[in-house]
C-alpha positions in Angstrom: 0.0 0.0 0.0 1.5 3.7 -0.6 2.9 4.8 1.9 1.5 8.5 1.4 -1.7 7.7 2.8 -2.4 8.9 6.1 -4.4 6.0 7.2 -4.7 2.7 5.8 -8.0 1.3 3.9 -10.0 -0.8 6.6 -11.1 -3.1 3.9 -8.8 -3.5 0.6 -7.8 -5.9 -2.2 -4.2 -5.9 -2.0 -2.0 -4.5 -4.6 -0.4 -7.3 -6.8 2.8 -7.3 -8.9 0.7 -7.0 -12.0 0.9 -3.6 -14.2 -1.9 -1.2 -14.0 -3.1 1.3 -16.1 -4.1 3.2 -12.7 -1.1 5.9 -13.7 -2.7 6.8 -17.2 -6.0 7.5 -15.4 -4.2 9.7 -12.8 -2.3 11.4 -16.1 -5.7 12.4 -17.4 -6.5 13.8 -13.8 -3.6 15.8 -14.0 -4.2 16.9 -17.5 -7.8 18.4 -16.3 -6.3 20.2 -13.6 -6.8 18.0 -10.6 -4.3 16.9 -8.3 -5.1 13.0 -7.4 -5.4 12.0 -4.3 -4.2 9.4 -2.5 -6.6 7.0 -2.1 -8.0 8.1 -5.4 -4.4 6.7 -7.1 -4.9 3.6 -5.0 -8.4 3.0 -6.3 -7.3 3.3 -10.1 -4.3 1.2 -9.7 -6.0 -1.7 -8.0 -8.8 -1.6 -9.9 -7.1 -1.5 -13.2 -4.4 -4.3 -12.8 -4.0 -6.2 -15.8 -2.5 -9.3 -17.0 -1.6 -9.1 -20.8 -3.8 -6.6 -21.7 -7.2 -7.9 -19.9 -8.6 -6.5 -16.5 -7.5 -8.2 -13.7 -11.2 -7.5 -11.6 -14.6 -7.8 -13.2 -15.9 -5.7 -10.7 -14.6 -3.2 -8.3 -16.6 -1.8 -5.2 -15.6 1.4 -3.9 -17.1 2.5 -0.8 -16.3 5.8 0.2 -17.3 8.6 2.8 -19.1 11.8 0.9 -16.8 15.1 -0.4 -14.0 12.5 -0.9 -13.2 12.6 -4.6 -15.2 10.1 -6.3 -17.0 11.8 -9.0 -13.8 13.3 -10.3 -12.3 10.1 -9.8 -14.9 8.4 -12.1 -14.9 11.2 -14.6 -11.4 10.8 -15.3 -11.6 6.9 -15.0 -14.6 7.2 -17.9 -12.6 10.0 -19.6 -9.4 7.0 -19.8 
């Protein structure tokens, strides 16, 4: 888990070895103007793992307290 989070997720899928395309979505954030958060990078690049190409998850469940980020984390995941 990174390290620059203050506190750790209570519940999380671990991160794996396997690439992620987490960073491209956080480039797009960046592009747009917004600075990602922490747990907003840790979202994308867990929930975009890959193996060869193909998604790693089928479905991702992200459960989040209000004014936290997630619309702009969606936006730019549906922008990617």
């Amino acid at each position: 888990m990174p390290t620059e989070l203050a506190v750790a997720p209570r519940f999380c899928t671990p991160r794996t070895d396997r690439p992620t395309y987490g960073g491209e979505v956080a480039k797009i954030a960046t592009i747009l103007g917004f600075e990602a958060m922490p747990h907003q990078s840790l979202f994308w690049d867990i929930a975009l793992e890959h193996e060869d190409g193909v998604l790693a998850y089928r479905e991702v469940i992200w459960t989040i307290a209000r004014q936290s980020g997630k619309t702009v984390a969606i936006f730019c995941l549906l922008l990617w």
